[in-house]
C-alpha positions in Angstrom: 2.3 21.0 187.0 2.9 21.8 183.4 5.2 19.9 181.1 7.3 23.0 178.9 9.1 22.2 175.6 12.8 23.4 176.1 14.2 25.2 172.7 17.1 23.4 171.8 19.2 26.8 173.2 17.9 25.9 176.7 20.3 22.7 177.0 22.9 23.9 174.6 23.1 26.9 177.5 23.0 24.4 180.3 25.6 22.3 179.4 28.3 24.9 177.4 29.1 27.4 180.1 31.2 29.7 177.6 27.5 30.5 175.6 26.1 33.8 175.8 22.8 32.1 177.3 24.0 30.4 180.0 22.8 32.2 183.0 19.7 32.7 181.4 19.1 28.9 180.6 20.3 28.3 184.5 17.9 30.7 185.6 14.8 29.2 183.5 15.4 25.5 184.7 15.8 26.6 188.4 12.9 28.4 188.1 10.6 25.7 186.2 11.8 23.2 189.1 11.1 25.8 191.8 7.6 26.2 190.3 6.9 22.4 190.1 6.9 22.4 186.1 8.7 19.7 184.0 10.7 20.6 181.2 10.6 18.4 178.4 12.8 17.9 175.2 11.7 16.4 171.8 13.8 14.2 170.2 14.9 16.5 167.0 15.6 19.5 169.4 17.9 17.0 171.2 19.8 16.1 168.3 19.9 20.0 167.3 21.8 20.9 170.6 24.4 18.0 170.3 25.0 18.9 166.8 25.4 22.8 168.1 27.7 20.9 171.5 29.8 19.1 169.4 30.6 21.9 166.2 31.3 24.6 169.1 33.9 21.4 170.8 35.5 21.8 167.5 35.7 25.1 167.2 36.7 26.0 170.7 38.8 22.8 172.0 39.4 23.2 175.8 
């Protein structure tokens, strides 16, 4: 098993179905699980995809 550092993108895809990456970010996670690897996210790449989360919540309001 290998622990992979997740771009920011990655989550931002996950979690914001309306971004251009989502079925690519889908298709990476379910494919690092599949393969027994662990995805890992540092702490500024966190706060990077909240700050992307929360400006494209403003921007687009559902």
């Amino acid at each position: 098993m290998a622990e992979v550092v997740l771009d920011a993108n990655v989550p931002v895809g996950l979690l914001y179905h309306g971004d251009a990456q989502h079925g690519r970010a889908c298709e990476l996670v379910d494919r690092l699980e599949r393969e027994g690897h662990a995805g890992v996210l540092l702490d500024i790449l966190v706060l990077e995809a909240v700050s992307v989360l929360c400006r494209r919540a403003r921007e687009h309001p559902s």
